[in-house]
N, C-alpha and C positions, 0 to 999 in steps of 0.2 A: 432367318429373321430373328432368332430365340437369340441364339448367339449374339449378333447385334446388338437386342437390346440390352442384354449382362454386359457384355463389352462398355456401350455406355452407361450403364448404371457403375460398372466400377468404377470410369474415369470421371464421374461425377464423385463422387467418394470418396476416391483420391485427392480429387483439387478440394473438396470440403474440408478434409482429416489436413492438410495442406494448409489451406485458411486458420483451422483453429492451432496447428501451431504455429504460426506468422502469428496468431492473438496472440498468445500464450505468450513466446518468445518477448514480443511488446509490453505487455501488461509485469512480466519478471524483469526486464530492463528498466522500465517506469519507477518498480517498486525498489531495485538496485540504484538509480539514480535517489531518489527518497533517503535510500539508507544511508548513502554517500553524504548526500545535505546534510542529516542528520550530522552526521560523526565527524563534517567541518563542522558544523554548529550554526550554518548558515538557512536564515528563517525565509528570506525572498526562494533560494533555489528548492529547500523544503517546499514550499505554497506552492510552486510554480506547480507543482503533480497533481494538484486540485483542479475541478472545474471554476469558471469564474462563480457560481452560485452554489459551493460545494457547502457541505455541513461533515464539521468535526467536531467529534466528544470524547474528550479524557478519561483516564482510568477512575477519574472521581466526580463524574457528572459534569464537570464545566467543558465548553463548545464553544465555538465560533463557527460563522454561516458566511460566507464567502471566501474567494481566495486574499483577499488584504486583508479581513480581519484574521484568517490562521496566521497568517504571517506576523500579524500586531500581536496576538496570543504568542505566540511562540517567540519571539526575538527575547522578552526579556528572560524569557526560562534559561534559552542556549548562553547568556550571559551572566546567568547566577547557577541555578540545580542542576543545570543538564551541561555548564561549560567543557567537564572533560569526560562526559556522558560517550560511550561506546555503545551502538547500538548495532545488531547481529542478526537479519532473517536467516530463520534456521530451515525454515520447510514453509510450501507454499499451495495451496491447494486453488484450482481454478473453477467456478462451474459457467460456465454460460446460460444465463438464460433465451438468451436472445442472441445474435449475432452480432449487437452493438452494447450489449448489460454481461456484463458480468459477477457475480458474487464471489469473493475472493477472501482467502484466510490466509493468516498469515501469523505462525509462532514467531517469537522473538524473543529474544534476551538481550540484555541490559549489563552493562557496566561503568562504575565511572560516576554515577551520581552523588551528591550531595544535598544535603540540607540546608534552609535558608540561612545558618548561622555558618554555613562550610564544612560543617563534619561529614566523613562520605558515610555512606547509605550503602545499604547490603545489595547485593545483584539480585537483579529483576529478572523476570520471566512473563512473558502473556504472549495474548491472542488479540491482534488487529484484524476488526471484519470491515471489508471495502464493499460497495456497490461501485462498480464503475463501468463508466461510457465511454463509447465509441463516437467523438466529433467531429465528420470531415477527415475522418482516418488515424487521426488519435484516440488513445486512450488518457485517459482522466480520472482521477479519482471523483464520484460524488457525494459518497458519503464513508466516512470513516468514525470508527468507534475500536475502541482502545479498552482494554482491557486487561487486568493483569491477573495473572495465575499464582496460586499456590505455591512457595516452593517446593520441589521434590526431595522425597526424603532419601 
């Protein structure tokens, strides 16, 4: 009987450790398609990684709170500072809290930007932290805040 129940405790275990990387997997394609938008420059397939009631904040405080206003945020940046803007997730840390939330980090660096007069801009480095949900078997971004790091020396 002892047996039996180890037996099924591991194949619960297994199909759970299973599940979270089926998240995982999900949630690094999500944030790979993101980086993709990004570095076409294109602001609808960007938003689309949002929830429709998501909330986004810049490296300098400014935000938009739904999936159309990131996209009206962002369209005219990919058209002026960020046009030949290359953007790079470099490592990706996952926590679950829930089986539908997750907290998500995410290093990146930057190349390619300019200033609003066209002169380029030195390469960037930061940290994107996500909260994201689980909708009906997607994942979603719902809140993202942006941040940038120090260069290293």
């Amino acid at each position: 009987m002892a047996a039996r129940v180890i037996c099924c405790l591991l194949i619960l275990s297994c199909v759970a450790l299973g599940q979270g990387a089926a998240d995982k997997n999900a949630i690094n394609d999500l944030l790979h398609g993101s980086e993709e938008a990004w570095n076409h420059h294109d602001a609808h397939a960007f938003a689309s990684a949002f929830a429709p009631d998501a909330d986004f904040t810049n490296v300098i405080g400014q935000g938009a709170s739904g999936r159309d206003k990131i996209e009206q945020f962002h369209a005219p940046m990919f058209a002026t500072v960020f046009k030949s803007s290359q953007l790079k997730l470099v490592e990706t840390k996952v926590r679950f809290i829930r089986p539908d939330v997750a907290a998500v980090d995410v290093f990146w660096t930057m190349s390619g930007m300019v200033d609003q007069q066209g002169n380029p801009r030195a390469d960037r480095r930061g940290l994107l932290n996500f909260v994201m949900t689980k909708d009906a078997g997607k994942w979603q971004i719902a809140v993202m805040h942006n941040m940038d790091l120090p260069p290293q020396p």
